[in-house]
N, CA, C and O atoms as a Tripos MOL2 file, in Angstrom:
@<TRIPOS>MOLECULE
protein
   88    87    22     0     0
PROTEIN
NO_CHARGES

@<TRIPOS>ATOM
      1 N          -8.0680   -0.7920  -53.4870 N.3       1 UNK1
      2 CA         -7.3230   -2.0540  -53.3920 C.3       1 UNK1
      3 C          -8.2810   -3.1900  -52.9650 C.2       1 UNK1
      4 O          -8.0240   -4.3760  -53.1710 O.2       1 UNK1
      5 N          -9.3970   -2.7480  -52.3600 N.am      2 UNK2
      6 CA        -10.1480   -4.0650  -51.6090 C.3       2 UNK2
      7 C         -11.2450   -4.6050  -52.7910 C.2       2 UNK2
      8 O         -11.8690   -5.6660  -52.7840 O.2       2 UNK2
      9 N         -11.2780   -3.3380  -53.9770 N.am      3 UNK3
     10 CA        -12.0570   -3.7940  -55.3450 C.3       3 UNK3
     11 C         -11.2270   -4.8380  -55.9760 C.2       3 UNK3
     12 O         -11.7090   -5.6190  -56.7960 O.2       3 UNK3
     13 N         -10.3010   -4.8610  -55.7020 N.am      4 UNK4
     14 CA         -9.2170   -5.6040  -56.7830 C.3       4 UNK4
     15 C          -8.9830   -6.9050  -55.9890 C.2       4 UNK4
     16 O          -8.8430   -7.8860  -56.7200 O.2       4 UNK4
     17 N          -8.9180   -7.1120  -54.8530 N.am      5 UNK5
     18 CA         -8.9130   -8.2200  -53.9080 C.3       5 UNK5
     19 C         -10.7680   -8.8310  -54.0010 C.2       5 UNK5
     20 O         -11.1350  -10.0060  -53.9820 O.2       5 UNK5
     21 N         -11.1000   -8.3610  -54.0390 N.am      6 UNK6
     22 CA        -12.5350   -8.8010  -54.0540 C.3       6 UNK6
     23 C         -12.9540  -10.0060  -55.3410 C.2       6 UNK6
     24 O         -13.3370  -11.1760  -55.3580 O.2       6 UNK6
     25 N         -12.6690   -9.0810  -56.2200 N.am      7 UNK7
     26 CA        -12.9470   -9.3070  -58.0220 C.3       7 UNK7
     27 C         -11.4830  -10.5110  -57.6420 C.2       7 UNK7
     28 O         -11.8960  -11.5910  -58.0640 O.2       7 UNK7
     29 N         -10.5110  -10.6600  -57.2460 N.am      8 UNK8
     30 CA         -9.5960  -12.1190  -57.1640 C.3       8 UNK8
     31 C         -10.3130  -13.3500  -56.4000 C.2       8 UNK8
     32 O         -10.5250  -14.4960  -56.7970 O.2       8 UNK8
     33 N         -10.5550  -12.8470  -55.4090 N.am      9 UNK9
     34 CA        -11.5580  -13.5860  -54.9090 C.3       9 UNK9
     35 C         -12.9570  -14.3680  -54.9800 C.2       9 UNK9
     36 O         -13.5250  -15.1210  -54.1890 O.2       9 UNK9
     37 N         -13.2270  -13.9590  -56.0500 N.am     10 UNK10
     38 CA        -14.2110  -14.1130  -56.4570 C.3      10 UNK10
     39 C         -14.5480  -15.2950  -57.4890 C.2      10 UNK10
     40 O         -15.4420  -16.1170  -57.6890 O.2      10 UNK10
     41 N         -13.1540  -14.8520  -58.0990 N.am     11 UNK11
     42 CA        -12.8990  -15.8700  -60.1510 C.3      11 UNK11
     43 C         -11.8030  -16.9470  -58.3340 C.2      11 UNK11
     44 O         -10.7300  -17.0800  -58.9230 O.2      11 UNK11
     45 N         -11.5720  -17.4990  -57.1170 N.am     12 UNK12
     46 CA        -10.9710  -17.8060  -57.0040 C.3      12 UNK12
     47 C         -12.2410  -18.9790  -56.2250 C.2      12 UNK12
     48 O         -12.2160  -20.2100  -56.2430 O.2      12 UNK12
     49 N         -13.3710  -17.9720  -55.5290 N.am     13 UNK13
     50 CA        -14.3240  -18.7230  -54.9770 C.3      13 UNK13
     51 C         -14.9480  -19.4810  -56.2920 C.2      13 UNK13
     52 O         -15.2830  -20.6560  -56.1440 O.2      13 UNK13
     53 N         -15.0840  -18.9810  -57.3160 N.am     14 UNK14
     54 CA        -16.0880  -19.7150  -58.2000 C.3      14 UNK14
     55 C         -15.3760  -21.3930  -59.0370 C.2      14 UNK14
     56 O         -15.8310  -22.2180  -59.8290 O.2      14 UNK14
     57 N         -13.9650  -21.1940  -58.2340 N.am     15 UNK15
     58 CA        -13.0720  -22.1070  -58.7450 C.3      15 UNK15
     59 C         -12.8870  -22.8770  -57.3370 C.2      15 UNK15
     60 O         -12.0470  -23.7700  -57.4400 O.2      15 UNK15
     61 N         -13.2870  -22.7970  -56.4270 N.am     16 UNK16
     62 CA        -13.0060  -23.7740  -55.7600 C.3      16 UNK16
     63 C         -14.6390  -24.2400  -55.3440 C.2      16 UNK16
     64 O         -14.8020  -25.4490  -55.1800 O.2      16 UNK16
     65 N         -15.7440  -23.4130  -55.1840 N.am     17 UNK17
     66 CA        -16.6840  -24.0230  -55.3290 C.3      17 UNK17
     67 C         -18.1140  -23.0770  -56.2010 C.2      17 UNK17
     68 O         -18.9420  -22.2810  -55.7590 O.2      17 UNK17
     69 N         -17.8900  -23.5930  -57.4750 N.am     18 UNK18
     70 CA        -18.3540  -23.0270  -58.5870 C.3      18 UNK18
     71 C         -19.9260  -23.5080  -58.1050 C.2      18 UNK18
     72 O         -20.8200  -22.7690  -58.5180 O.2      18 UNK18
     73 N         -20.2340  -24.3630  -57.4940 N.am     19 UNK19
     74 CA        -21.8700  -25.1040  -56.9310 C.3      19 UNK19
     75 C         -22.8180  -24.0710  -55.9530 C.2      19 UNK19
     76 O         -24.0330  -24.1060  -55.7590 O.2      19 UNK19
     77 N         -21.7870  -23.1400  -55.4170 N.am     20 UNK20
     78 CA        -22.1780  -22.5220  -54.0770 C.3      20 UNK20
     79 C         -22.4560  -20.9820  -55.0700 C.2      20 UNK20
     80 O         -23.3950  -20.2520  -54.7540 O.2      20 UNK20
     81 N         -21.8940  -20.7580  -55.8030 N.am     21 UNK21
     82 CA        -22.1560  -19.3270  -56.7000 C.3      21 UNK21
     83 C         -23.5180  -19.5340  -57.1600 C.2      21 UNK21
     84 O         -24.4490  -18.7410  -57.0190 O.2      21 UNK21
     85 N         -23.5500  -20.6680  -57.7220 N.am     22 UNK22
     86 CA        -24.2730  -21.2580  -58.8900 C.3      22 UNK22
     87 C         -25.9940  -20.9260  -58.0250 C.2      22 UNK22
     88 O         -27.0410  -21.2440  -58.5900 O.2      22 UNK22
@<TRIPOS>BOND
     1     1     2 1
     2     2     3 1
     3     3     4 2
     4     3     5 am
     5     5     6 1
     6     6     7 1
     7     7     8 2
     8     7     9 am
     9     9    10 1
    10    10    11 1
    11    11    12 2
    12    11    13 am
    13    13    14 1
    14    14    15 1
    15    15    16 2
    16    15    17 am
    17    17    18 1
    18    18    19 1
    19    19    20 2
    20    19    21 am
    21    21    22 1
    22    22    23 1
    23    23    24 2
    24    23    25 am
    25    25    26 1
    26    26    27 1
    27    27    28 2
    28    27    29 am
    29    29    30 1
    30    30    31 1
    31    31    32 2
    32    31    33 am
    33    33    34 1
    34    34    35 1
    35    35    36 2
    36    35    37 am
    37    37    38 1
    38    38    39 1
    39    39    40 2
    40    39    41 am
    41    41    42 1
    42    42    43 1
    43    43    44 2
    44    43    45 am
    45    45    46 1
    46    46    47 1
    47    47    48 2
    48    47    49 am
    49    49    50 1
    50    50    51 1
    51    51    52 2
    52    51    53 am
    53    53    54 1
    54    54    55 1
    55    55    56 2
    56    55    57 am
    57    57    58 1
    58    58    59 1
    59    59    60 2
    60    59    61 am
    61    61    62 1
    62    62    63 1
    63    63    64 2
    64    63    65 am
    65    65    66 1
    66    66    67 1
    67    67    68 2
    68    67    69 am
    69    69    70 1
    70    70    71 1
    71    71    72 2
    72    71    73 am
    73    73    74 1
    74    74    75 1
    75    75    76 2
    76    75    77 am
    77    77    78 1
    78    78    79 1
    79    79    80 2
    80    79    81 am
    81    81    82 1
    82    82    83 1
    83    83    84 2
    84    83    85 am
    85    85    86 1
    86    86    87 1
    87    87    88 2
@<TRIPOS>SUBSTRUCTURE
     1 UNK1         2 RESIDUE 1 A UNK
     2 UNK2         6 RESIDUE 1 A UNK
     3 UNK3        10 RESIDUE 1 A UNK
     4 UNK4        14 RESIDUE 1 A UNK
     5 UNK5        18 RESIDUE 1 A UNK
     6 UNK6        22 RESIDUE 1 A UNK
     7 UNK7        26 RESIDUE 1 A UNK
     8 UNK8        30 RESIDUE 1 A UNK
     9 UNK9        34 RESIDUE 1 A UNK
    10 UNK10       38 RESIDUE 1 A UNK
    11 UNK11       42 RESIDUE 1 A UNK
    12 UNK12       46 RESIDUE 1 A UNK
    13 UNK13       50 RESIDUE 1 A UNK
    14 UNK14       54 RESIDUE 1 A UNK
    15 UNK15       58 RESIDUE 1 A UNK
    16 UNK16       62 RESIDUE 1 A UNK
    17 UNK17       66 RESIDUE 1 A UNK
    18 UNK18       70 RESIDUE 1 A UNK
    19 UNK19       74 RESIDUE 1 A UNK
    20 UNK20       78 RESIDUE 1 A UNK
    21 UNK21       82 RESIDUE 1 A UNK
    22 UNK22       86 RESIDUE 1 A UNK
């Protein structure tokens, strides 16, 4: 369950700050 929360988190961080992934 914490794979599946992770991987949401993730497409959710790159959407609120796509600069900081980058």
């Amino acid at each position: 369950m914490q794979t599946l929360r992770n991987h949401r988190d993730c497409k959710w961080s790159v959407r609120i700050m796509p600069n900081e992934i980058s």
